[in-house]
N, C-alpha and C positions, 0 to 999 in steps of 0.2 A: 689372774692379773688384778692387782691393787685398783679402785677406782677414788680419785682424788672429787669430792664431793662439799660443793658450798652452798649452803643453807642463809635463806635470805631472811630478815626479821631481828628483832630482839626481847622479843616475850617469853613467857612460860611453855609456852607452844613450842618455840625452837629451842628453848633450852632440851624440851621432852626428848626432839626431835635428835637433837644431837647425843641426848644419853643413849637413844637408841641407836643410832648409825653407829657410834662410837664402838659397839659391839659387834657389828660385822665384821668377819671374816676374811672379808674382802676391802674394808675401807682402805684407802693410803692416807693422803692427809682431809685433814677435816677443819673447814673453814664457817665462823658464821657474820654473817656483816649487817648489821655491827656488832650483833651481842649483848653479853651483859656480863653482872659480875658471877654467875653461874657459870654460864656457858665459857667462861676461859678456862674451866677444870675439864673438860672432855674437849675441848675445839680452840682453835687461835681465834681468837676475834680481830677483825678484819673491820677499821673505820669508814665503812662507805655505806652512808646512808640507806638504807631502802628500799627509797626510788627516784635513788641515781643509776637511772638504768643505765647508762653510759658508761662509768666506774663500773657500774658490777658486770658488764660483759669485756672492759677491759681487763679485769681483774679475771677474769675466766678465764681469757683467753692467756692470757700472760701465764696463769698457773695450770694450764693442763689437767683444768675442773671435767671432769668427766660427768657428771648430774649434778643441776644445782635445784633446790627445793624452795618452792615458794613458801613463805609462812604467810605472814598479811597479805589483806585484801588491798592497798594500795596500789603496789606495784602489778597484780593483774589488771586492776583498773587501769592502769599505766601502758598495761600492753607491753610488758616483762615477756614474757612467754613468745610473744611475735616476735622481739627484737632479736631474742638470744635464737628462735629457730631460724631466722634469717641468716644470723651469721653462721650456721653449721651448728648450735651448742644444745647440748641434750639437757633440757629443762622438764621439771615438773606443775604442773599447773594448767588452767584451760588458757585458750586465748584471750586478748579485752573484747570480742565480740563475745563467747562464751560466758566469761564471768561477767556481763551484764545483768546475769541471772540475780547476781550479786550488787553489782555498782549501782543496779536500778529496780527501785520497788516493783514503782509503774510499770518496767517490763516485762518483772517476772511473775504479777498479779495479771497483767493483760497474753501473757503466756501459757498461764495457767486455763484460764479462763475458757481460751481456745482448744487446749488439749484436754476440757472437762476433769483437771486434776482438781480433787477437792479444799474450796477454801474457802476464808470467810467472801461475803459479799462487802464489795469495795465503791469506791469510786475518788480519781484520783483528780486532783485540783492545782495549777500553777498560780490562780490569782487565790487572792488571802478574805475577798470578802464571800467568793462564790464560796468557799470550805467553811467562811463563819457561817454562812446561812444553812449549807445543808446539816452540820453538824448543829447548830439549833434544831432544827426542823428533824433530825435523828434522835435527838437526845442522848443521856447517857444510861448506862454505860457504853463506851465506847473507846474505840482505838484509830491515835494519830501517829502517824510513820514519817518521819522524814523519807524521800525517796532515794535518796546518795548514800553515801558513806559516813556514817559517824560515831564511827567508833564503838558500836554497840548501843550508842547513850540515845539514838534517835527514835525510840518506841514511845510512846508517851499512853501509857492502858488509865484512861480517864473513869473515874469513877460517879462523877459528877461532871454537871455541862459548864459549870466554871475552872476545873482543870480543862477540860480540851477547849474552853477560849482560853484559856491562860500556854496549853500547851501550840495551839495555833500562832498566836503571837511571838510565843517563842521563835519556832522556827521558821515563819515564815516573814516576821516583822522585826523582831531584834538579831534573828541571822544566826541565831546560836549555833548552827552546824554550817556554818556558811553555805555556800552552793549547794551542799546538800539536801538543803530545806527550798531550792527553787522549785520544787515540786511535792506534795506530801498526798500519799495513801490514807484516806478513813476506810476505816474499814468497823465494821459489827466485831463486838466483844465475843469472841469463845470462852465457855466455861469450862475446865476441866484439868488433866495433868499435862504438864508440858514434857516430850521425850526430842533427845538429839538423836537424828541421823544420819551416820558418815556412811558414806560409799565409793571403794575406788571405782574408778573409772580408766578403761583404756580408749573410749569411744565407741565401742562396740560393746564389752562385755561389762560387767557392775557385780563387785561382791559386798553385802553391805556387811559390815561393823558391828559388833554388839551395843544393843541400844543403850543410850547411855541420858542422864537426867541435869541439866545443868541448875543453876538459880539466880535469876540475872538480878531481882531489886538488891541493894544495899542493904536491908535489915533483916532482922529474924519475922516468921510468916510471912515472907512477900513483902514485904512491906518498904516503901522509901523507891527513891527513884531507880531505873534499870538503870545496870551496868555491863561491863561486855563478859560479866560473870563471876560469879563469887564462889565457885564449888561447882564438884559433880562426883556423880557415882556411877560406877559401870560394871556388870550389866545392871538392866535393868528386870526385875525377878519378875513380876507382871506383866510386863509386854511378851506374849508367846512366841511361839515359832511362826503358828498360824495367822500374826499381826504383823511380823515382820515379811510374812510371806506378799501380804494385800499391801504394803508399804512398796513394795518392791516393784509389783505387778500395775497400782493403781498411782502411785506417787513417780517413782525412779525411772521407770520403763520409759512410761509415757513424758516423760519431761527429757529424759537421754535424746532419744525421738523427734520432739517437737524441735529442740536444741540446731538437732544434725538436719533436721526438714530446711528448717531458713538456715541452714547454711553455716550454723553456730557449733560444729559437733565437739562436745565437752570431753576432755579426756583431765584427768586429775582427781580431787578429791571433794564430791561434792555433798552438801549438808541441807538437808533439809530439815529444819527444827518443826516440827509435830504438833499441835494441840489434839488429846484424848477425848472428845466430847462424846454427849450421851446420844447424839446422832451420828456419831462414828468419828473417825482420822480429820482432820485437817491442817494443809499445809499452811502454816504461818508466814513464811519464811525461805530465802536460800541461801546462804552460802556456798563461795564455789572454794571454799579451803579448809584446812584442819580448824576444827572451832581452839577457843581456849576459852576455859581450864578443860575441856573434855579431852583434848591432848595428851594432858599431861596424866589421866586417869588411862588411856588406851594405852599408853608405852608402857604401863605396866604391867597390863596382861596378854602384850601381843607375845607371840612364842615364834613366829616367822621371822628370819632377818628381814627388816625393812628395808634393806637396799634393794633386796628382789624384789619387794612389791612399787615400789616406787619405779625401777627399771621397766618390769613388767606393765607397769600402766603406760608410759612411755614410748615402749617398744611395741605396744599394742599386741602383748602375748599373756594379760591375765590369766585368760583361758587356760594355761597351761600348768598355771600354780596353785597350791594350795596352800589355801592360807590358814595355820595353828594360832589357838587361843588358851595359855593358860586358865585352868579352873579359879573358882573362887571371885573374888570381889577385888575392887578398887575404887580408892575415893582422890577427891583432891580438895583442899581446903585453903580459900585464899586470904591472904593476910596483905590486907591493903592501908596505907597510906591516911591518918585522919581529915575529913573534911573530900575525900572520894566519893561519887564521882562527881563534885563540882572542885573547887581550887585546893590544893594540898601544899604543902613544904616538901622541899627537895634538899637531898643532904643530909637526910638525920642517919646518924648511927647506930648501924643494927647488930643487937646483941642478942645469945645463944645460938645462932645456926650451926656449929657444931655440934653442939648438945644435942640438940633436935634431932640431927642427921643421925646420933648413936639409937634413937629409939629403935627396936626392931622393926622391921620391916619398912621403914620410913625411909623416902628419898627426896629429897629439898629440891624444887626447881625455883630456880632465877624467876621476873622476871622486871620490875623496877627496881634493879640494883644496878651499883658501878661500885668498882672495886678501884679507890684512892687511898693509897695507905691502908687504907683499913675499910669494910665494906659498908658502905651508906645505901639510902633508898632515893633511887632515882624516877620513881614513873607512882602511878594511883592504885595498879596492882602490884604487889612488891616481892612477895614470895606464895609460893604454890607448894602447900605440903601435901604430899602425894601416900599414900599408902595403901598397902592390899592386908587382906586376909581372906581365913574360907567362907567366912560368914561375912556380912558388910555390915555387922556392928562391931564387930574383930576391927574390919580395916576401919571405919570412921574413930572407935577407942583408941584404937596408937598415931591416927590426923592428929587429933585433938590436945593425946600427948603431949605429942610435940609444938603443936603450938602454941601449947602454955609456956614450953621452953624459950618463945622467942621474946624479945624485948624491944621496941623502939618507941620512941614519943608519938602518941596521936593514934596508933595502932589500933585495926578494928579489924574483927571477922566473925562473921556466922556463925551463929553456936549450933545451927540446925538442919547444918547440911545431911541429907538422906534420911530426915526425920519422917515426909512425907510417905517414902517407898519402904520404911520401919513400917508405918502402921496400916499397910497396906498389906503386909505377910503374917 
């Protein structure tokens, strides 16, 4: 039996997500809302907002959506996932109590904290002179977190104690992340390599993902402000069996646990981004959804139909499947928008993505595009060039290929993604 399946989002993420569904066996029709101009080559794009939860569960309902897939952290925030299980409709993703893990720093450092999960030492502030004072009295280096949602852009890793006043004022005085910023985590600087980890979730069982290495600042070495990601590579050749084993045991278990203790039990796809310090793992970080660009690096080496893993977390029958991984490497290279991530131009006209698309091995994800007459760049990330090979200088050589092939005004990307995890082998 065909399952009619709609995919909520319009990023590189749900483009990934839709190349992969697109490929089951089992899909019938394949919807994503709103889309982009990727995503109308595998899926119909569907204009309903995000998080118009409202439209997207009458829209379900109306089209006899059999699973619909969360992409962004909005609409769980939103409390997606309660709305549609209310009405009868088989969604993926945690609840908005769950993805609080997510929605809120504070909750999920004070979470931690509790369930002895490794991290840095924090402490969290609502007013803006108490956070100036202890951050003087800390000094730098240090790290300022908006505690909400913001886009990826709310990490502020201060290298000096006049960025973190300057990054304090930010969020908490000029509002740069609105409501996000009415609470901000400090927290102490880790030193070391940063790795992403995904794990499904049924609420019971947890299979984690090959670890995979994203790069969030804007420039080559780290450098310039974070974004919600510029690149990544997957796997990761250094992180062992026996790291992802303690990842598992000391990070996942225990935070699954803590989650289902108060009442919160997580079932979906949950992320914890990693810092490798020379005192061992520490969690950074959670997301409670598919990251992007590491997305769009996993659909290219997953070898299971995703529709059974996503039903299966769903249905609370993980346990019963096993999940295949193509050999070899995958990369993803992002090609974003000039003047990202502060103000950019919308509109401009993108040239080569076919080209591109012919290099071997290479597969183009969406994800600030819209297709008018002809295809323009609509958002600050614009395209995700994705590619594998056996080696992961194979797969970053034919990234790179092709994205010499692309052309638009203002156009910027990383010349050094997986340069780090190169010289590390």
């Amino acid at each position: 039996m065909k399952t009619n399946v709609l995919i909520i989002g319009s990023g590189g993420r749900e483009h990934a997500l839709a190349w992969k569904l697109a490929q089951s066996p089992r899909i019938g029709k394949l919807y994503v809302a709103p889309g982009n101009g990727g995503t109308r080559q595998v899926a119909e794009n569907i204009p309903i907002e995000a998080t118009d939860i409202d439209g997207l569960v009458k829209f379900a309902e109306k089209n006899e959506i059999g699973l619909t897939v969360v992409g962004p952290d909005d609409p769980l925030a939103l409390g997606v996932v309660d709305t549609f299980r209310l009405r009868g409709l088989r969604i993926f993703g945690p609840t908005r109590t769950a993805a609080e893990i997510e929605s809120s720093k504070a909750f999920a450092k004070n979470l931690m904290s509790e369930a002895n999960i490794p991290t840095a030492t924090f402490k969290i502030f609502s007013e803006y002179n108490k956070a100036l004072s202890y951050v003087r009295e800390r000094g730098a280096p240090i790290v300022v977190k908006a505690s909400g949602l913001a886009l990826g852009k709310g990490v502020y890793v201060c290298k000096t104690l006049a960025e973190a006043e300057g990054a304090l004022a930010e969020i908490m005085v000029d509002y740069a992340h609105k409501e996000a910023g009415n609470e901000v985590v400090v927290e102490e600087f880790l030193d070391g390599q940063e790795i992403s980890i995904h794990v499904f979730c049924d609420g019971k069982t947890f299979v984690l993902l090959p670890p995979a290495q994203d790069h969030k600042p804007i420039h080559d070495n780290d450098e310039g402000k974070n974004t919600g990601g510029m690149g990544t590579i997957a796997p990761v050749s250094w992180v062992s069996a026996d790291t992802l084993k303690i990842v598992g045991e000391q990070v996942v278990r225990p935070t699954i646990e803590a989650l289902t203790k108060c009442g919160r039990p997580f079932s979906g796809l949950l992320y914890p981004g990693l810092k490798m310090t020379s005192t061992g793992l520490k969690v950074l970080e959670f997301n409670a959804r598919f990251g992007d660009p590491e997305t769009q690096s996993y659909m290219r080496l997953l070898k299971t139909d995703l529709l059974d893993i996503l039903e299966a977390c769903v249905d609370g029958t993980l346990a019963e499947l096993a999940i295949e991984w193509n050999s070899g490497f995958a990369v993803c290279v992002v090609i974003a928008s000039g003047g990202y991530p502060d103000e950019y131009k919308k509109g401009v006209p993108l040239r080569g993505v076919a080209e591109a698309e012919r290099v071997s091995n290479v597969v183009m994800f969406h994800a600030g595009t819209i297709f008018e007459n002809e295809l323009k760049t609509s958002g600050g990330r614009v395209l995700g060039v994705s590619a594998t090979g056996n080696t992961l200088r194979d797969a970053l050589n034919s990234a790179y290929e092709a994205a010499r092939l692309i052309q638009f005004e203002g156009m910027q990307y990383r010349s050094d993604i997986g340069a780090k995890a190169l010289s590390t082998t």
